[in-house]
Jmol script that loads the backbone (N, CA, C; Angstrom):
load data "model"
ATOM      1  N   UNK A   1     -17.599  -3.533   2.770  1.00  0.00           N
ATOM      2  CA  UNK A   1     -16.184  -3.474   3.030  1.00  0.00           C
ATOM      3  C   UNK A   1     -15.859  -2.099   3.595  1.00  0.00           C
ATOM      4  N   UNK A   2     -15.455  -1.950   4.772  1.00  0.00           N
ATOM      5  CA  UNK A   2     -14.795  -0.884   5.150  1.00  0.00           C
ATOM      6  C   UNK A   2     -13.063  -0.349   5.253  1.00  0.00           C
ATOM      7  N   UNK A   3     -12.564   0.514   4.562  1.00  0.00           N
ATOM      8  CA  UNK A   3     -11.704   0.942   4.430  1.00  0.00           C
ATOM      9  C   UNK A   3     -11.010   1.649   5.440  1.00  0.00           C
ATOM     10  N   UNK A   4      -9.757   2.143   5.953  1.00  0.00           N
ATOM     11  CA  UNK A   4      -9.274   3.255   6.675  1.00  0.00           C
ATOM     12  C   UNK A   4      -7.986   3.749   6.551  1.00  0.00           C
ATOM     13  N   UNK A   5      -8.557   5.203   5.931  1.00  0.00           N
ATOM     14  CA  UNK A   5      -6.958   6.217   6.470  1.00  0.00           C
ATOM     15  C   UNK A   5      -6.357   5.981   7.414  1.00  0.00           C
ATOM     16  N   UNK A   6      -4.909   5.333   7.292  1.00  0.00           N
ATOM     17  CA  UNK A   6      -4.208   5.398   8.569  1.00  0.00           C
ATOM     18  C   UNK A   6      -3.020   6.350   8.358  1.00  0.00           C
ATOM     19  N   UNK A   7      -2.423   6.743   9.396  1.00  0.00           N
ATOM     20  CA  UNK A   7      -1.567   7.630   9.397  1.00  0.00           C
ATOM     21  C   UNK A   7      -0.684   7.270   9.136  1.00  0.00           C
ATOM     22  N   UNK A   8       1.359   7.454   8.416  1.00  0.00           N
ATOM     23  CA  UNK A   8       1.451   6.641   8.397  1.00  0.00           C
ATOM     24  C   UNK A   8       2.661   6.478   9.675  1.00  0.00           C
ATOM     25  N   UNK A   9       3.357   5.103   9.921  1.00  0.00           N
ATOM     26  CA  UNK A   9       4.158   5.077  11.423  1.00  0.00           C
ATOM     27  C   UNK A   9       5.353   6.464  11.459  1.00  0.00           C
ATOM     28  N   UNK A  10       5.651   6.806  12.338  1.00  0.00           N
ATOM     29  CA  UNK A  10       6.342   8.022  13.182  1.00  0.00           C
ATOM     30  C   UNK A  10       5.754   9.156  12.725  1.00  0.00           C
ATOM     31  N   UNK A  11       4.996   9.347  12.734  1.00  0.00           N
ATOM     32  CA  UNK A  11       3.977  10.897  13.076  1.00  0.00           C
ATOM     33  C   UNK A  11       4.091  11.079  11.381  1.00  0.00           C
ATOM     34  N   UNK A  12       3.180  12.268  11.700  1.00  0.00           N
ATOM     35  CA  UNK A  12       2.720  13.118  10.283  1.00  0.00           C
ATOM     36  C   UNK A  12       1.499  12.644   9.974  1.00  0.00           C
ATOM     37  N   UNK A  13       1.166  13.268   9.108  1.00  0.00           N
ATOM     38  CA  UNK A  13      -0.277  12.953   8.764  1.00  0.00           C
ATOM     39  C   UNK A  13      -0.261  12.247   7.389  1.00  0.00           C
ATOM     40  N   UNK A  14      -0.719  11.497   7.054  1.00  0.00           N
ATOM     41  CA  UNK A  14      -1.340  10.625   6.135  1.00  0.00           C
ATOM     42  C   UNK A  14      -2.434  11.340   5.148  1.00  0.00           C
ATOM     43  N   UNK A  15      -1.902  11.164   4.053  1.00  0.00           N
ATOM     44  CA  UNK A  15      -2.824  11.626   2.924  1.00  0.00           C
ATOM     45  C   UNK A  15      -4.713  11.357   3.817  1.00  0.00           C
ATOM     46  N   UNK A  16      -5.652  12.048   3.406  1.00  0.00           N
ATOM     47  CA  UNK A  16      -6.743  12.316   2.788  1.00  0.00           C
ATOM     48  C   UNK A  16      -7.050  12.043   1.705  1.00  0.00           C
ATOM     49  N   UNK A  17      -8.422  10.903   1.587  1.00  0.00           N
ATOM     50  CA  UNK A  17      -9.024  11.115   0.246  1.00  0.00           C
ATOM     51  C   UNK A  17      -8.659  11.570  -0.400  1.00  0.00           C
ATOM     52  N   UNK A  18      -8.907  13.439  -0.501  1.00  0.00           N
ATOM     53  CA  UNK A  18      -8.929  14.218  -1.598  1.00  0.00           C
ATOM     54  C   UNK A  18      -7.489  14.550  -1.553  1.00  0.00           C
ATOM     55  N   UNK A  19      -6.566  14.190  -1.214  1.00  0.00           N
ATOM     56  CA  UNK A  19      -5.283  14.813  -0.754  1.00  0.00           C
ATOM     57  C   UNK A  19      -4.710  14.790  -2.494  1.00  0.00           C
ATOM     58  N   UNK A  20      -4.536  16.404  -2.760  1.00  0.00           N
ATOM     59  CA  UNK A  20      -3.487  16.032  -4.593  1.00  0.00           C
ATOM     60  C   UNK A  20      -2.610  15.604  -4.630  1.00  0.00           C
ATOM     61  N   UNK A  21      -1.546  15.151  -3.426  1.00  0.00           N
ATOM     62  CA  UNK A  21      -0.308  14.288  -3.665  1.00  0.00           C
ATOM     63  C   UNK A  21      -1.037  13.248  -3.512  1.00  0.00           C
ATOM     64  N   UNK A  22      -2.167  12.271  -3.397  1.00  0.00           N
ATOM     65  CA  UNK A  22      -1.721  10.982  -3.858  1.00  0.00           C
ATOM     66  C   UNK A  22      -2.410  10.595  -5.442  1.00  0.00           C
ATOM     67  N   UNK A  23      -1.548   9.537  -5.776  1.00  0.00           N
ATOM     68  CA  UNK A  23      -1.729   9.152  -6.770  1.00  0.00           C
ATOM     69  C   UNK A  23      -2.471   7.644  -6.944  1.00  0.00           C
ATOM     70  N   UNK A  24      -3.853   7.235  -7.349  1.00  0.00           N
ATOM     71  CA  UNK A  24      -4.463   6.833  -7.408  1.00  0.00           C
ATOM     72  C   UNK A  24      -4.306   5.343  -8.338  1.00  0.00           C
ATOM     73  N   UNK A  25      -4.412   4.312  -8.028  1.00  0.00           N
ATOM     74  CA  UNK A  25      -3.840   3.194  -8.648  1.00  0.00           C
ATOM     75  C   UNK A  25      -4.452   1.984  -8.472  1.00  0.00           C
ATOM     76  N   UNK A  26      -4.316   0.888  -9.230  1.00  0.00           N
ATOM     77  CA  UNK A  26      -4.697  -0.388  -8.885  1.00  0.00           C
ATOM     78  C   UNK A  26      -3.582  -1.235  -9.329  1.00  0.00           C
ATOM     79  N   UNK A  27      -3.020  -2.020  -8.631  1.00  0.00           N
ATOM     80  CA  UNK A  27      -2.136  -2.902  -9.079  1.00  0.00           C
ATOM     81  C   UNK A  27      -2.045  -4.375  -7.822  1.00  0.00           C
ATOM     82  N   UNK A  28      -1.794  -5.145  -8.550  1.00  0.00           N
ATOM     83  CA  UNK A  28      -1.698  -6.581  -7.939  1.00  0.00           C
ATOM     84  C   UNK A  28      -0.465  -6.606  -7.389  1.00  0.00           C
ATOM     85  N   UNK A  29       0.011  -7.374  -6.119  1.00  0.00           N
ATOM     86  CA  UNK A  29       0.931  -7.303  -5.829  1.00  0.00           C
ATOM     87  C   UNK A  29       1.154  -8.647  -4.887  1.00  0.00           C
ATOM     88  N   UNK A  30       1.929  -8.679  -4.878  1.00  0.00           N
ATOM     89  CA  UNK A  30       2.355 -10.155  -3.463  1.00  0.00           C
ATOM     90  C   UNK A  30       3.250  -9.212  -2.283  1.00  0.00           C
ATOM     91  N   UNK A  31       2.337 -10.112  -1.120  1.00  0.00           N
ATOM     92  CA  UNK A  31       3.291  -9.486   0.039  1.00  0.00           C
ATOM     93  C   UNK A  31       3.973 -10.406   0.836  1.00  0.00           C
ATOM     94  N   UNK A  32       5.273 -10.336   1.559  1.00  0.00           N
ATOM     95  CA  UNK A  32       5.763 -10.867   2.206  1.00  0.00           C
ATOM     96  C   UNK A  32       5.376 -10.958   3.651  1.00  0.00           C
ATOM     97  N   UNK A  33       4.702 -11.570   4.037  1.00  0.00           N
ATOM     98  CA  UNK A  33       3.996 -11.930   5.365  1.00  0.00           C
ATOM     99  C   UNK A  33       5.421 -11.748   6.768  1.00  0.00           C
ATOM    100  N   UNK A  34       6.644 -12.171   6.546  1.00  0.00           N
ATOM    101  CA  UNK A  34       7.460 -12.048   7.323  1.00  0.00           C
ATOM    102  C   UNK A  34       7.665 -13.681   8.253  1.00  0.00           C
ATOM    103  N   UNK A  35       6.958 -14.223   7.767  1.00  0.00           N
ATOM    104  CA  UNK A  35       6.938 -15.848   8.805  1.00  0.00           C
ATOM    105  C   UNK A  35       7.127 -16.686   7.406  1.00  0.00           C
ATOM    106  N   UNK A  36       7.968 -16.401   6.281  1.00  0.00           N
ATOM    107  CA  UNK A  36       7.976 -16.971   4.602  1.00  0.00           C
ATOM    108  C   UNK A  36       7.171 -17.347   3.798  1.00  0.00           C
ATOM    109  N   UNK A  37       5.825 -17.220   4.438  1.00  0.00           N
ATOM    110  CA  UNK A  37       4.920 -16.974   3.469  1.00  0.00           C
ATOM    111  C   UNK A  37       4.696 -15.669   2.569  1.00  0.00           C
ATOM    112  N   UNK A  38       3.771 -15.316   1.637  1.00  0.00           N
ATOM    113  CA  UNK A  38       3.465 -14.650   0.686  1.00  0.00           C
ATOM    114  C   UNK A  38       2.012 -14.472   0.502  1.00  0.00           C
ATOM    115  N   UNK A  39       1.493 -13.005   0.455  1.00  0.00           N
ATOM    116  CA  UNK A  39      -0.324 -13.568  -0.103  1.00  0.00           C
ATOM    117  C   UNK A  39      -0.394 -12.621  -1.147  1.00  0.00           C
ATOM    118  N   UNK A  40      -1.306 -12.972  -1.869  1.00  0.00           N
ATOM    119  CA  UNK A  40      -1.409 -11.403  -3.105  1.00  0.00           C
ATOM    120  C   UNK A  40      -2.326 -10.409  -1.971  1.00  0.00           C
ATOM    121  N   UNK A  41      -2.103  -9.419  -3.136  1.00  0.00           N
ATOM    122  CA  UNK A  41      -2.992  -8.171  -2.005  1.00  0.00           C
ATOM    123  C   UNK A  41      -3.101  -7.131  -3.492  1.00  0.00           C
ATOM    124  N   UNK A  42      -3.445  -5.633  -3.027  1.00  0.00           N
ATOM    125  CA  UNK A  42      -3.626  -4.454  -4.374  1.00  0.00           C
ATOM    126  C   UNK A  42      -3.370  -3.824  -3.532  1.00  0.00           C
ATOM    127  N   UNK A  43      -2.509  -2.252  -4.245  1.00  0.00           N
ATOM    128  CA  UNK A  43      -2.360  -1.094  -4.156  1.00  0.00           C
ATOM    129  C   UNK A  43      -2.910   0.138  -4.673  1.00  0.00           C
ATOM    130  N   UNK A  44      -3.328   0.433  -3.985  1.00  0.00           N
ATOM    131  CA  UNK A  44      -4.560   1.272  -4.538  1.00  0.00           C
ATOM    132  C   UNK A  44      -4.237   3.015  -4.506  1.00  0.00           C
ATOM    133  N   UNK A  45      -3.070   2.925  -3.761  1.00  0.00           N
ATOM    134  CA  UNK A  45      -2.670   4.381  -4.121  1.00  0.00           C
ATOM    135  C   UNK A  45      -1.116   4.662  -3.761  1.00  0.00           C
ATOM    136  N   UNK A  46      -0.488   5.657  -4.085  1.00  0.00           N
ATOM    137  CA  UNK A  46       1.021   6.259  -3.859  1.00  0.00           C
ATOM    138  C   UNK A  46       0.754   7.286  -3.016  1.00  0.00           C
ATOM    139  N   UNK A  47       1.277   7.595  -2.707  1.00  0.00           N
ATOM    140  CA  UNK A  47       1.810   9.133  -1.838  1.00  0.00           C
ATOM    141  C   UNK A  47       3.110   9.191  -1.684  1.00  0.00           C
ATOM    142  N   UNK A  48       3.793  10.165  -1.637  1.00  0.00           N
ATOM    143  CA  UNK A  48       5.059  10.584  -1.027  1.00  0.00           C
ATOM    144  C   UNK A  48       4.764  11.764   0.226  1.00  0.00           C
ATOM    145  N   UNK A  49       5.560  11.557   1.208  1.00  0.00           N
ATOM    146  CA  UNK A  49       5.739  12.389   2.723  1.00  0.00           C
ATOM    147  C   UNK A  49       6.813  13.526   2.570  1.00  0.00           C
ATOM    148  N   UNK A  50       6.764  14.502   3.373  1.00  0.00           N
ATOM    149  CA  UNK A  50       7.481  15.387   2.995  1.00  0.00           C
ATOM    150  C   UNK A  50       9.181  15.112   3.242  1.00  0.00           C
ATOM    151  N   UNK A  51       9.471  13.910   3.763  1.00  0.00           N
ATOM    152  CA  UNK A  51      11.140  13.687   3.620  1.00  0.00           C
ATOM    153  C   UNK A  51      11.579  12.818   2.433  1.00  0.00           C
ATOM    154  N   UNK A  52      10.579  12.827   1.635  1.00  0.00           N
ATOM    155  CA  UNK A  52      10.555  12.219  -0.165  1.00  0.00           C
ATOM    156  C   UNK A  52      10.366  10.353   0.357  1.00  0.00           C
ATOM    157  N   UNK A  53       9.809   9.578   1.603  1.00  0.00           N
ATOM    158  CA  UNK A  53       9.695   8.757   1.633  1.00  0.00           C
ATOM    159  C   UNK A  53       8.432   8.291   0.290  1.00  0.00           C
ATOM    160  N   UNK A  54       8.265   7.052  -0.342  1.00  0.00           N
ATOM    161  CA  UNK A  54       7.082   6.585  -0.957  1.00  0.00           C
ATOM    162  C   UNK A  54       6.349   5.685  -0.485  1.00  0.00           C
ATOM    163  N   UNK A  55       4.967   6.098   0.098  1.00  0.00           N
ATOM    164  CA  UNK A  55       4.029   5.267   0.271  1.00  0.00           C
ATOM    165  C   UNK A  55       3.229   4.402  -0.348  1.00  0.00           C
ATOM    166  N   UNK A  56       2.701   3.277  -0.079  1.00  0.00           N
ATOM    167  CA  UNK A  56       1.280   2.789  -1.044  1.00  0.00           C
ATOM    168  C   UNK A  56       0.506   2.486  -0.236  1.00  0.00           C
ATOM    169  N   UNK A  57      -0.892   2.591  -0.762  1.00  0.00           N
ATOM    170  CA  UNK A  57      -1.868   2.098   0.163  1.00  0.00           C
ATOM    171  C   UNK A  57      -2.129   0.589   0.049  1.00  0.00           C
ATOM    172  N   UNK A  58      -1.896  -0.159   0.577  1.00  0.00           N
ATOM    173  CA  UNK A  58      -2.261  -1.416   0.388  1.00  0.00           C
ATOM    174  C   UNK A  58      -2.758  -2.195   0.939  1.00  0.00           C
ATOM    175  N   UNK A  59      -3.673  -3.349   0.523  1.00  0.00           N
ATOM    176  CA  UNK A  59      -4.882  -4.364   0.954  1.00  0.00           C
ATOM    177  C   UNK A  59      -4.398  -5.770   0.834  1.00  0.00           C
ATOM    178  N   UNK A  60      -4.257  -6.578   1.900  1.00  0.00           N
ATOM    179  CA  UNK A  60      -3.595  -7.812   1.904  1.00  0.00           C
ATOM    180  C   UNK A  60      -4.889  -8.704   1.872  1.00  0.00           C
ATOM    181  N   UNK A  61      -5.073  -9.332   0.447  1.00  0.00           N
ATOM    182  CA  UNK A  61      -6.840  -9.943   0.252  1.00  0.00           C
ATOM    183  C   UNK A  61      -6.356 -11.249   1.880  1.00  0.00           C
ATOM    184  N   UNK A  62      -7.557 -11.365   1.640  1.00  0.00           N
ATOM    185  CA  UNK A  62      -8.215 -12.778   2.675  1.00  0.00           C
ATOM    186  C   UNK A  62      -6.894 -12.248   4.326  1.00  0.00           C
ATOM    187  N   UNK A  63      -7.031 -10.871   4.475  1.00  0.00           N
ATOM    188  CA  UNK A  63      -5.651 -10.579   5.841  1.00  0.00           C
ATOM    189  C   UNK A  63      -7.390 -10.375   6.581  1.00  0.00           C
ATOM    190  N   UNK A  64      -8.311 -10.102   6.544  1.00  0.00           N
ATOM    191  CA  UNK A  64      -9.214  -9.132   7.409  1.00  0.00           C
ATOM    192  C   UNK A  64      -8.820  -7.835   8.093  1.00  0.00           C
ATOM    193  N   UNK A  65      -7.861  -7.331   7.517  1.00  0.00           N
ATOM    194  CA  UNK A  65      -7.551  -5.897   7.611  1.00  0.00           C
ATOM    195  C   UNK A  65      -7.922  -5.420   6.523  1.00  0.00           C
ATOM    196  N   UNK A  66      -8.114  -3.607   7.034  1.00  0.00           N
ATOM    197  CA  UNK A  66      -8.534  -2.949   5.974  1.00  0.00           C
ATOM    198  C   UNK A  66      -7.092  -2.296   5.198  1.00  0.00           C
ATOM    199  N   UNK A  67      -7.882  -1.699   4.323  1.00  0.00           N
ATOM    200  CA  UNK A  67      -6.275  -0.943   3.552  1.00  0.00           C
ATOM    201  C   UNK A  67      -5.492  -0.138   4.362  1.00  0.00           C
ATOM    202  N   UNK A  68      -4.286  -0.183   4.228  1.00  0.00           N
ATOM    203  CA  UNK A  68      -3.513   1.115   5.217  1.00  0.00           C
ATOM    204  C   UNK A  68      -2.192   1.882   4.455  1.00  0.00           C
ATOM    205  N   UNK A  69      -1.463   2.572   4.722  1.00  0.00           N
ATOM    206  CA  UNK A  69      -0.484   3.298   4.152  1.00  0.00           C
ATOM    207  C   UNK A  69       0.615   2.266   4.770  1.00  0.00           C
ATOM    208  N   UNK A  70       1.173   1.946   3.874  1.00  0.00           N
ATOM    209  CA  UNK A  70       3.050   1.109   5.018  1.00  0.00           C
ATOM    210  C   UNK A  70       3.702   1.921   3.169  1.00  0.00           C
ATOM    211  N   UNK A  71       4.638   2.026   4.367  1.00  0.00           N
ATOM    212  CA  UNK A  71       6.069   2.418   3.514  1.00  0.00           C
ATOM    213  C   UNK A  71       6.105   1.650   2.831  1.00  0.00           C
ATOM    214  N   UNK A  72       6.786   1.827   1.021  1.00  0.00           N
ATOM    215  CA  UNK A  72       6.849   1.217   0.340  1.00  0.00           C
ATOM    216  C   UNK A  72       8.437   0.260   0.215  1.00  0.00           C
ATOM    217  N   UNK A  73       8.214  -0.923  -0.107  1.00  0.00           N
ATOM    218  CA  UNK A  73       9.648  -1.539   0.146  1.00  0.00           C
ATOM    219  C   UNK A  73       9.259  -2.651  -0.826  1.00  0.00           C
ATOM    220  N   UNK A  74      10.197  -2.427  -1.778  1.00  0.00           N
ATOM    221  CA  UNK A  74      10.162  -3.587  -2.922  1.00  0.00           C
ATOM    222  C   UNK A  74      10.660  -5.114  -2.749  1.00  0.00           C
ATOM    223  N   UNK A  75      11.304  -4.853  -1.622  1.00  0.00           N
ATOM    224  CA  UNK A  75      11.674  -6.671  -1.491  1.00  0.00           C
ATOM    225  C   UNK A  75      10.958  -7.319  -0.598  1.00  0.00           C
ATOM    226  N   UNK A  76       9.457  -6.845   0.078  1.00  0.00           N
ATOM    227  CA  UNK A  76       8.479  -6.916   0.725  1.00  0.00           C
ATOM    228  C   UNK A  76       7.451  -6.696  -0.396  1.00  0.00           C
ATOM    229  N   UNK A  77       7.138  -6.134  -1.356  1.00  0.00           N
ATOM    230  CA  UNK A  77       5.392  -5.763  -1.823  1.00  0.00           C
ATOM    231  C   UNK A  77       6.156  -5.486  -3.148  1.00  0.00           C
ATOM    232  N   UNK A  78       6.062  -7.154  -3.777  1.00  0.00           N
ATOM    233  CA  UNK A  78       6.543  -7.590  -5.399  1.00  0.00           C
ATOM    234  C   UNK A  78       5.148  -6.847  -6.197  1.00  0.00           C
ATOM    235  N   UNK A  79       5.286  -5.821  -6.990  1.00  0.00           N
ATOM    236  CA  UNK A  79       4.313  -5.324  -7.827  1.00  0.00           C
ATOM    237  C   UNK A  79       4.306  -6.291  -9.012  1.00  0.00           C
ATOM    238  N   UNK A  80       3.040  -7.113  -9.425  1.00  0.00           N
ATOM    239  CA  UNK A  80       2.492  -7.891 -10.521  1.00  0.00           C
ATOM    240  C   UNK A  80       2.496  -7.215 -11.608  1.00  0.00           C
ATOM    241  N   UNK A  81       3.166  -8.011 -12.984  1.00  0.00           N
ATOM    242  CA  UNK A  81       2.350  -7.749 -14.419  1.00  0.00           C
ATOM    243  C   UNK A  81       0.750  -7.534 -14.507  1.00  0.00           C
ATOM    244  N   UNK A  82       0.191  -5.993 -14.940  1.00  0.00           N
ATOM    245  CA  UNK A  82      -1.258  -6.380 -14.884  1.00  0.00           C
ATOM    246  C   UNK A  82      -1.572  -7.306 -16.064  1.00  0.00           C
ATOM    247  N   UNK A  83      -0.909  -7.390 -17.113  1.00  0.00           N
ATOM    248  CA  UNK A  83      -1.267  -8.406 -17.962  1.00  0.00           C
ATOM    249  C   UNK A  83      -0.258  -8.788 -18.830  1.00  0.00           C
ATOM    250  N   UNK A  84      -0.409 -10.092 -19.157  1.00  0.00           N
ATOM    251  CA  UNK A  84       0.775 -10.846 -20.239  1.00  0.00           C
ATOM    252  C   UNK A  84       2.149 -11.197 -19.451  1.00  0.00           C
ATOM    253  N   UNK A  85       3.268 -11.628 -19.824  1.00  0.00           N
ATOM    254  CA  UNK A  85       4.109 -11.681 -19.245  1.00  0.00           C
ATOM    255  C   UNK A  85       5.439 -11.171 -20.255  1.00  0.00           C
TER     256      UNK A  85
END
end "model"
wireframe off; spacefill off
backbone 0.3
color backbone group
């Protein structure tokens, strides 16, 4: 599986690996595809940009894309109970 830092959209640079602002995570999530479908996917990390926007890194399973940074937007990328309800 190959992964990639992407930058994230309108300039600036995008966390690094080792970068100490991000914050490192696993969580399940559903995404809104935009055509009304939905797929699960994981977030695997946070960052914030220097105009206090919040990022996540996230992986849309069975998309054949790799992980990327998109702005975070909660009525797009529903974060899952990791367990129980």
């Amino acid at each position: 599986m190959t992964e990639s830092w992407c930058d994230p959209p309108g300039g600036g640079a995008g966390p690094g690996a080792d970068d100490p602002g991000v914050e490192w995570d696993y969580r399940p999530v559903e995404v809104d595809l935009g055509d009304g479908t939905w797929a699960p996917g994981r977030i695997s990390g946070w960052w914030h940009d220097g105009t206090g926007e919040h990022w996540c890194r996230l992986r849309i399973a069975r998309s054949g894309q790799p992980a990327h940074w998109r702005r975070f937007d909660p009525s797009t990328v529903l974060i899952l109970p990791l367990s129980g309800l």
